[in-house]
ZAGU-866153 format. One line per 2 residues: number of its first residue (from 1); for each residue x, y, z of C-alpha. Coordinates in Angstrom, 2 decimals. Example, Ala and Ser with C-alpha at 12.3 -4.5 7.8 and 13.67 -1.06 7.14 Angstrom:
2
1	12.30 -4.50 7.80; 13.67 -1.06 7.14
% end
This chain:
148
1	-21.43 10.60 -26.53; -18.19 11.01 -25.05
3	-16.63 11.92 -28.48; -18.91 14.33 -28.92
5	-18.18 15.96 -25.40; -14.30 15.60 -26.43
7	-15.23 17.23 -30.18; -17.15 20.29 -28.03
9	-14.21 20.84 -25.23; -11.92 20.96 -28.37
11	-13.58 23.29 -30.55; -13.86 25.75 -27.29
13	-10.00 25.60 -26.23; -8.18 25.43 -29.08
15	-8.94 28.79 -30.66; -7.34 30.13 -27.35
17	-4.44 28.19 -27.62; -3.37 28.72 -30.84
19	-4.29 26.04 -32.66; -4.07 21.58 -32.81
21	-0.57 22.51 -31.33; -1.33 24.27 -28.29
23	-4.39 22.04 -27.37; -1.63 19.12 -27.58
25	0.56 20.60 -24.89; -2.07 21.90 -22.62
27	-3.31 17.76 -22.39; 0.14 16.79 -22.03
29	0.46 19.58 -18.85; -2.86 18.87 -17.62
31	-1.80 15.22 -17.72; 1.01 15.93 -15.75
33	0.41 18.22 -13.20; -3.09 15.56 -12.18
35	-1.07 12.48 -11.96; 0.48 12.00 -8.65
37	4.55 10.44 -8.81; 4.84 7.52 -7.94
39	8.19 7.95 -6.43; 6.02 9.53 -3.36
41	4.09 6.50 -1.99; 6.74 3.81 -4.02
43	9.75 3.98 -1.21; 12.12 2.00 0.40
45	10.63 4.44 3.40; 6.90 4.19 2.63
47	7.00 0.01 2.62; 9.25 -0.01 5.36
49	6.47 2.03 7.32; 3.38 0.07 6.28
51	5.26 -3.28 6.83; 6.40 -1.93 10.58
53	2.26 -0.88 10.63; 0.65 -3.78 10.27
55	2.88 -6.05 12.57; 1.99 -3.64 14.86
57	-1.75 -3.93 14.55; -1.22 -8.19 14.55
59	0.92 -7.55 17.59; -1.83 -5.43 19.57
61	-4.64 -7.62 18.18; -6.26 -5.38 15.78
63	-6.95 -8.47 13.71; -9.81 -6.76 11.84
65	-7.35 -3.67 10.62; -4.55 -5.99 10.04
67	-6.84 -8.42 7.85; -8.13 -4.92 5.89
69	-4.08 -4.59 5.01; -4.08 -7.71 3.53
71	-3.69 -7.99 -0.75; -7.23 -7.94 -2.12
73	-9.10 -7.70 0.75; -11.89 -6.38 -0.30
75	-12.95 -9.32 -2.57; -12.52 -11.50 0.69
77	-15.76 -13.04 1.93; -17.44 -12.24 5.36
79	-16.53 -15.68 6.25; -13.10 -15.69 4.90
81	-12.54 -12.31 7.00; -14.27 -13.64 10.08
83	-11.62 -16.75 9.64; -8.80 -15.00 8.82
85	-9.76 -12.69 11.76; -9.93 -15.70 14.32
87	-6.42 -16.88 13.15; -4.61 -13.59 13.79
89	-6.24 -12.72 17.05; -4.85 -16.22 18.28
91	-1.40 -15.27 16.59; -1.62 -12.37 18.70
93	-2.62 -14.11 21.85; 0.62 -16.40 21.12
95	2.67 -13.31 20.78; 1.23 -11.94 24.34
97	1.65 -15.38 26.07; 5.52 -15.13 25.04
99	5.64 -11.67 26.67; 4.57 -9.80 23.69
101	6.74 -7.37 21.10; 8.27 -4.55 22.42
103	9.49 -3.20 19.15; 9.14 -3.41 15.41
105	12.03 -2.26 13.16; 12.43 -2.29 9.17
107	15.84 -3.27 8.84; 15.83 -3.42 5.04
109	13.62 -3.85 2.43; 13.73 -4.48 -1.78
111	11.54 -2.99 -4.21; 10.78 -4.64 -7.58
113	9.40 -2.18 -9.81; 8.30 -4.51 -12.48
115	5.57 -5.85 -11.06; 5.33 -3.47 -8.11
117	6.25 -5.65 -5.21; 8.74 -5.63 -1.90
119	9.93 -7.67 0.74; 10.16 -6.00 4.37
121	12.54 -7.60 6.65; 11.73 -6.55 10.03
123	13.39 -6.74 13.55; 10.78 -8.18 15.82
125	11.92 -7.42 19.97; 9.99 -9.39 22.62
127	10.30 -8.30 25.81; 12.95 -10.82 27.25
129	15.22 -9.03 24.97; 15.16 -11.84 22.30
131	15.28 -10.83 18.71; 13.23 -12.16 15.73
133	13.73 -11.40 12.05; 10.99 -11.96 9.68
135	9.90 -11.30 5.86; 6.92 -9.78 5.02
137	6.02 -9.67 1.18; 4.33 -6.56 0.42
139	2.32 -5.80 -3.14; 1.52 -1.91 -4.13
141	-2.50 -1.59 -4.97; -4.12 1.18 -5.74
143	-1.82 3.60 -4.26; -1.49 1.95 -1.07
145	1.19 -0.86 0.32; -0.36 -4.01 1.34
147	0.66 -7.26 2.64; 0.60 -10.14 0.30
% end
């Protein structure tokens, strides 16, 4: 079926484009101007946001949001959610206790193309001035940064 539809598109374009030749480089622009770069969403500046992101939401006890950031959430069970939930929103009640953040900063981050990964290091300030540097491993799905 889908040859046929491919045989039928084919037989209707090419006579305007000149021929096998023109048909070629009409796919290969087509193909082109659809796909979106990856250099827009794959950034030291995009990670560095969606890292600073979804401390944030762990921080202000958005544990549902921050558990949705998480690598492969989506094949996550109800329960495994509802768990992972109940362990962040006490993170976050430990975080409050202390005073709570007052800022989250990317200080630096490193992108591995390969297998399209990065770690975040972030700048964690509570509110009795202290500061706190932590690593948060990051994994590019579908478009969109997530934590690992």
């Amino acid at each position: 079926m889908t040859e046929k539809i491919f045989q039928s598109i084919k037989a209707f374009i090419l006579p305007f484009l000149g021929g096998a030749r023109g048909g070629f480089f009409l796919f290969i622009f087509l193909l082109m101007a659809c796909e979106k770069p990856v250099q827009e969403t794959f950034s030291h500046e995009s990670v560095q946001q969606a890292a600073q992101h979804y401390y944030m939401l762990l921080i202000q006890g958005e544990a549902r949001q921050f558990v949705e950031g998480m690598s492969n959430a989506e094949t996550f069970t109800e329960d495994y959610k509802e768990q992972m939930q109940n362990v962040i929103a006490q993170a976050a009640k430990g975080i409050a206790k202390k005073g709570g953040v007052v800022r989250v900063e990317a200080l630096s981050d490193t992108l591995y193309v390969a297998d399209s990964t990065a770690y975040v290091f972030l700048d964690l300030v509570f509110a009795d001035s202290i500061h706190e540097q932590i690593g948060l491993p990051m994994v590019f799905q579908k478009g969109v940064w997530r934590m690992k």
